[in-house]
RODOKOL-147465 format. One record per residue (C-alpha): residue number from 1; residue in three letters; x, y, z. Coordinates in pm, whole numbers. Example, Ala and Ser with C-alpha at 12.3 -4.5 7.8 and 13.67 -1.06 7.14 Angstrom:
<nodes>
   num   residu     east    north       up
     1      ALA     1230     -450      780
     2      SER     1367     -106      714
</nodes>
This chain:
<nodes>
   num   residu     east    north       up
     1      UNK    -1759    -2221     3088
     2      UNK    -1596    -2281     3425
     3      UNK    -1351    -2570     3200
     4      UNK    -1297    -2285     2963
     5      UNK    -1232    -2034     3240
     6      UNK     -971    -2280     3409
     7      UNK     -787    -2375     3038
     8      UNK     -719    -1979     2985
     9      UNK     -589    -1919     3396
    10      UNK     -381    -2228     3270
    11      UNK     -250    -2092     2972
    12      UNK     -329    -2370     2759
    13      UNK     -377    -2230     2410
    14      UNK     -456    -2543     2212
    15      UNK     -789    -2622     2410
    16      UNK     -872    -2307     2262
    17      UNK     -752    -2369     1919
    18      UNK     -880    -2718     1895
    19      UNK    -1237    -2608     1979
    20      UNK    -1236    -2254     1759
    21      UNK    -1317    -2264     1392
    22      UNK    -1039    -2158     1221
    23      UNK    -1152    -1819     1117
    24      UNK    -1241    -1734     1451
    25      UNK     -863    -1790     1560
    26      UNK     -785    -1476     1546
    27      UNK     -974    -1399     1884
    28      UNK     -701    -1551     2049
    29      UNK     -495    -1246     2002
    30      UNK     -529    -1087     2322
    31      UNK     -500    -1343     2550
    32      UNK     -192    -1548     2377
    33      UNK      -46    -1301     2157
    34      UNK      364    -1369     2306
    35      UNK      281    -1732     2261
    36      UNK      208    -1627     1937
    37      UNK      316    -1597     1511
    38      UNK       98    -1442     1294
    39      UNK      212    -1511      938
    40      UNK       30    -1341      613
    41      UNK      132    -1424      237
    42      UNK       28    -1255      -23
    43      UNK       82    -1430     -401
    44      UNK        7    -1306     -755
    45      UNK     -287    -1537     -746
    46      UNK     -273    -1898     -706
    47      UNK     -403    -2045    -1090
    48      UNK      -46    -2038    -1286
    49      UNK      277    -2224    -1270
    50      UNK      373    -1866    -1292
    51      UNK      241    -1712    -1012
    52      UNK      449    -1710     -701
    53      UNK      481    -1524     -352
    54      UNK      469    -1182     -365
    55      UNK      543    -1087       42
    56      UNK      529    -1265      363
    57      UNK      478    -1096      715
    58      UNK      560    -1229     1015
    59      UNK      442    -1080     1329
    60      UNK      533    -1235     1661
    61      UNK      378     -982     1890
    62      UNK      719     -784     1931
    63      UNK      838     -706     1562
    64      UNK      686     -740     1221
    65      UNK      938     -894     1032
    66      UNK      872     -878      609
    67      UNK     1024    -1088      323
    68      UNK      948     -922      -45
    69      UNK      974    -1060     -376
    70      UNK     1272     -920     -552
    71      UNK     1408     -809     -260
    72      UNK     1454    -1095       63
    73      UNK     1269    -1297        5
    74      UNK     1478    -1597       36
    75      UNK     1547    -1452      448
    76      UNK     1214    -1588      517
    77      UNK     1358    -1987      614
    78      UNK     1589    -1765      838
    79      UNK     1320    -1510      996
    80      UNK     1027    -1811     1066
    81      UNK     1312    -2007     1260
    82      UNK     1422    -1714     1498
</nodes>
C-alpha cells in the first residue's frame, strides 16, 4: 500500500496500469485523467469484410473530439495526433 501510495504522490501512471487488469483501467480516471485519452469505436460488427467503423470518440479530458462514418471520418489520423 505505502509503494502504491508513493507511485500515485509520484504521478507515475504505468505502475498503475501495469498492475490493473485491463477492465479495471478505467479507475484511473480520476487521478490521471489530463495525462489521459480515452478512445471508443464503435463498428457495424466485426464478422464481414464489409463491416467497417461506424464512429470514433476521443476524449482527452478537455474536449470530446468525434469522427463519423460518412461524414469525417478520415480527420481521425489528424485528431489522435493533436
Amino acid at each position: 500500500m505505502e509503494r502504491s501510495r508513493r507511485r500515485l504522490a509520484a504521478r507515475d501512471v504505468s505502475y498503475f496500469t501495469q498492475r490493473l487488469p485491463r477492465n479495471q483501467l478505467w479507475r484511473l480516471f480520476l487521478e490521471f485523467w489530463q495525462h489521459l485519452v480515452y478512445l471508443d469505436i464503435e463498428t457495424t460488427g466485426l464478422r464481414s469484410a464489409h463491416d467497417h467503423i461506424t464512429a470514433i470518440a476521443l476524449y482527452d479530458g478537455h474536449q470530446i473530439k468525434t469522427c463519423v462514418w460518412g461524414c469525417n471520418l478520415a480527420q481521425f489520423p489528424i485528431d489522435i495526433h493533436q
